[in-house]
N, C-alpha and C positions, 0 to 999 in steps of 0.2 A: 732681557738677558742681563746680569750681573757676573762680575767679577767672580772669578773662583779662589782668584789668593790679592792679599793685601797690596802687596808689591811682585813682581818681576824683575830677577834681575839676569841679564844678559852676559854670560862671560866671554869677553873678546881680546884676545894676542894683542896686545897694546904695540902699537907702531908698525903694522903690518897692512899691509893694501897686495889683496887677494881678492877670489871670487866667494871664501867663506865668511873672512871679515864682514866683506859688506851684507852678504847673506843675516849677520848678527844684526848688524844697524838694522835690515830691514825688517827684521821680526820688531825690533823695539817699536819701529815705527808703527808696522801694526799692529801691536798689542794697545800699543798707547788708541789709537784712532779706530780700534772695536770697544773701549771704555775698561781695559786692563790696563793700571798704571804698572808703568816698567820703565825699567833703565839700564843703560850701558855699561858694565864693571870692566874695566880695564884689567888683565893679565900683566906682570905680575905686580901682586896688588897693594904693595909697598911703592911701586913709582908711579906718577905722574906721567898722563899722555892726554895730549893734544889728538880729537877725532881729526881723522886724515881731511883734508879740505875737499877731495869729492866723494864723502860721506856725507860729507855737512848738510847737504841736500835732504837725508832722512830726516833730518831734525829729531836723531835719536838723542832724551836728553841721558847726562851720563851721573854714574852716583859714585857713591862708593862701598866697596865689600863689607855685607854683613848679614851676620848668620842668625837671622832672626825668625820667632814663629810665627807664622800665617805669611812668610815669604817663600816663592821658586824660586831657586837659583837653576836657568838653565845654561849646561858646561859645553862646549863644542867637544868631540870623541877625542880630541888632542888633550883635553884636562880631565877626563874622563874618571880618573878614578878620585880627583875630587870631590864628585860628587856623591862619593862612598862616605863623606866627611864633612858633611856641610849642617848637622846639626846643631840646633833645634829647626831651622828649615829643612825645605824638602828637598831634594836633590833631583836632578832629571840631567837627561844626555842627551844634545841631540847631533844622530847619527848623519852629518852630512859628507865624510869623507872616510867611508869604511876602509881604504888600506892605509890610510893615514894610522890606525888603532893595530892594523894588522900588521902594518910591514910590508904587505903582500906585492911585489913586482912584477910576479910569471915568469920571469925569462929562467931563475934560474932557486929553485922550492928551498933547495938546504939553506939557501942566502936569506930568502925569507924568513926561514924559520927563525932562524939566527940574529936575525932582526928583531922578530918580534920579544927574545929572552933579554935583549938590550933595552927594550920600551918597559917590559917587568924589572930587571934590575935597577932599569931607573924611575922606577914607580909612573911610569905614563899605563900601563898596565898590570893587573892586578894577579895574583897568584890564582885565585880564584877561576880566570878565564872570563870570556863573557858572562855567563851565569850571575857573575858577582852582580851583578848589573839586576839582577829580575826583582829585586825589590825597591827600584827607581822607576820614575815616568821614563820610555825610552821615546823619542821622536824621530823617526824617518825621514831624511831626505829623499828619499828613492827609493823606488821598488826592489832595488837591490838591496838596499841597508834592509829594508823589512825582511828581506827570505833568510839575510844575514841572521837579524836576531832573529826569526822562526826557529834557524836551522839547531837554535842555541837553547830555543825553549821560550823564548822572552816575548810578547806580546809589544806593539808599538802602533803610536799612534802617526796617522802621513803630515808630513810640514816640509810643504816643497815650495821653497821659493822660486820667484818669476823671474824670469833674468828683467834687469831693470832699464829704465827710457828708454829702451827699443818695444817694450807693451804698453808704454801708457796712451791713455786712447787717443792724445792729440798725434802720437807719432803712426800709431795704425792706420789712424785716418788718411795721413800721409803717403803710406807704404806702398799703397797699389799704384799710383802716379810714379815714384820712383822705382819700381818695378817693369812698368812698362816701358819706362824712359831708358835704361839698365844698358848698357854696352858694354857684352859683358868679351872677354877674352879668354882663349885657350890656358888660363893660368892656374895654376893649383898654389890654391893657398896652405900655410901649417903653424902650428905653432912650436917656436924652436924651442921649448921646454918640455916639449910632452913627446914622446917616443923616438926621441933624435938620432937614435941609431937605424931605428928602421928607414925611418926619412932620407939621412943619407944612404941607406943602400940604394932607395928608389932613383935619389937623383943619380946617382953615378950609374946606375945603370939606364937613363932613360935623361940623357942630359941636352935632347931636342924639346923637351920639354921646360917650363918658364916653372919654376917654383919659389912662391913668394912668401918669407915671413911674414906672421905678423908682431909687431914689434913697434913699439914707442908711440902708438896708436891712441889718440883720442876715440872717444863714440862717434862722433861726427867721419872719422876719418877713418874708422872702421867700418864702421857702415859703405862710406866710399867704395873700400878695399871687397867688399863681401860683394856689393854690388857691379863690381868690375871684372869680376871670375865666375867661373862656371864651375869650380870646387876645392872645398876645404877636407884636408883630409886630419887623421887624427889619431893616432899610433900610442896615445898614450895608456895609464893603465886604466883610464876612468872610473876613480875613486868614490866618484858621486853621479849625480845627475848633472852631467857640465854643461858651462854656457855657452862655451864660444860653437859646439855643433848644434846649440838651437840657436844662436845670436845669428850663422852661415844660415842654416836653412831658411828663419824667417825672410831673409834676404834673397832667398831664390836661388841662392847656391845649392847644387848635389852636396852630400856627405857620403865622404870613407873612413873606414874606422876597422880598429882591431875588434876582435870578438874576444873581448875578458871585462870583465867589472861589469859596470851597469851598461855599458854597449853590447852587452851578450844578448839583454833581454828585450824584445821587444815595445815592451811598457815604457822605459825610460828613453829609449831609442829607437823611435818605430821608422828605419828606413828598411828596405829590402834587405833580405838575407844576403844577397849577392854583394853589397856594400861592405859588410863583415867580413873582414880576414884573420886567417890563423894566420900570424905572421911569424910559424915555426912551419908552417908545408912548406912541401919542397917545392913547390908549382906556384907558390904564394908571388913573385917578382912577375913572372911569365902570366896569373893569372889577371894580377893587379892593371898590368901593361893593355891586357887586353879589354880588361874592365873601361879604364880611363878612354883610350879609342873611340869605343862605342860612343859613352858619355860625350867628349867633343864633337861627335859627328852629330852626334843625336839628343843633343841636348835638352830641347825644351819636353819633348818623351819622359825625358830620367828626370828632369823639373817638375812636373806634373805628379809622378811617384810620389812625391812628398806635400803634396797639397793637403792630404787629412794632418800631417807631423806638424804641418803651419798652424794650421786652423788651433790647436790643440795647444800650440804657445801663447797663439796670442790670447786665447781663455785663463790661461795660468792666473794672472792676479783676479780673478773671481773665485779659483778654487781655493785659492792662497789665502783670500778672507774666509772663504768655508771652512775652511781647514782650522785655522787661529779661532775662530769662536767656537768650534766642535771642542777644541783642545781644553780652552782659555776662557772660556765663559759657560754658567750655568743656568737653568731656565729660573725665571724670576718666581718666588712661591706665590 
């Protein structure tokens, strides 16, 4: 297998520590370690940035911007129409947080919309619509982002990455001992940036109940936190395919979740239907209430439910290299 292009370069929000950022470091890192040389371009690409210190760990090395022939430049959907503009290279987008490009919130469409003529006026989106895009490589985070661009006409290739040291094999090796050891408590865990309003309707209505952010948390001490509860719930609009409901599950925690974005579909989210909430029904508090009940009583039952969603994380970095040399490498002649 050989290289398909000279260089790779990676374009990443300089000075940002998220779950896409580091998504960026990890593709460099695998491109470099299947024999596609690539590097890390910092955004925006006149200043100087310093890889955040728990990236460093990819050992993504970093270059700098330039638009040259037999180089990829691939753009995160946030610079997206960059990559309408990146000649004599090729341009590519990869689609890892579709309402990021959209706008899209749910709660309230005319907002959305309005949003998204704001992303156009400020050129993060293109006049054109997605469309403009069908002459770029497009890559898939998720089976969402793919129906996304289907729904548009646009073909795309899958590039889902693994959520990271909670799969590598010395920590799996691990996990079944910490598993079984697990003490776990009637606690619901959330994360207080993603669906906060719904989150607080639930605590106020249901304040016998222990509800714990999560919040200034190491891996180490996430991990702790995941393994000490018996559920992580998660209200937000799920943009992409997100970690912290497979980082809960691997951990033996249940998942609750709104039914919009990539939580709608099965593929990106394989827990039970009954997991999923409209969290615009009218029945949605009373049916939630009842939901979590069960769960506390009957825990290790609704634990079990999610035993294939496990299995199927902790595979992730084997598709994750399948995936990077289907994309990124061509057969040797």
């Amino acid at each position: 297998m050989n290289p398909r292009h000279r260089h790779v370069q990676v374009v990443c929000p300089g000075g940002v520590m998220t779950a896409g950022p580091e998504a960026l470091h990890q593709l460099v890192a695998e491109l470099n370690a299947v024999g596609q040389p690539a590097s890390i371009v910092y955004h925006p690409f006149d200043r100087r940035f310093d890889t955040p210190a728990a990236y460093r760990k990819h050992g993504a090395p970093v270059g700098g911007y330039a638009q040259e022939a037999g180089t990829l430049i691939v753009f995160p959907e946030i610079f997206a129409t960059q990559a309408l503009r990146c000649a004599p290279a090729e341009g590519a987008v990869w689609w890892m947080s579709v309402n990021n490009f959209t706008g899209q919130r749910y709660m309230r469409p005319w907002r959305d919309n309005l949003r998204y003529w704001k992303y156009v006026l400020k050129g993060r989106a293109p006049w054109g619509g997605v469309k403009a895009f069908a002459g770029l490589r497009n890559f898939a985070q998720s089976d969402y982002a793919r129906d996304f661009l289907a729904g548009h006409g646009l073909a795309s290739e899958p590039l889902s990455d693994p959520i990271p040291h909670y799969t590598a094999p010395a920590y799996l090796a691990e996990l079944p001992g910490l598993l079984a050891t697990a003490r776990r408590e009637d606690v619901i865990l959330y994360n207080p940036l993603k669906g906060a309003p719904v989150t607080a309707r639930l605590m106020a209505a249901f304040p016998q109940w222990t509800f714990r952010p999560l919040r200034g948390l190491d891996r180490t001490q996430l991990a702790q936190a995941f393994l000490g509860a018996k559920l992580y719930i998660d209200f937000g609009h799920h943009p992409g395919k997100d970690r912290l409901p497979r980082e809960a599950a691997l951990h033996g925690c249940c998942v609750i979740t709104a039914r919009q974005g990539s939580a709608a579909n099965a593929v990106d989210l394989p827990i039970p239907q009954e997991c999923k909430f409209d969290v615009r029904a009218p029945d949605f508090v009373q049916r939630f209430g009842a939901r979590v009940s069960d769960l506390f009583e009957h825990f290790e039952a609704h634990s079990r439910e999610l035993e294939g969603y496990r299995a199927t994380i902790a595979q992730e970095p084997l598709r994750w290299r399948e995936q990077v040399q289907a994309a990124f490498l061509s057969a040797a002649p």
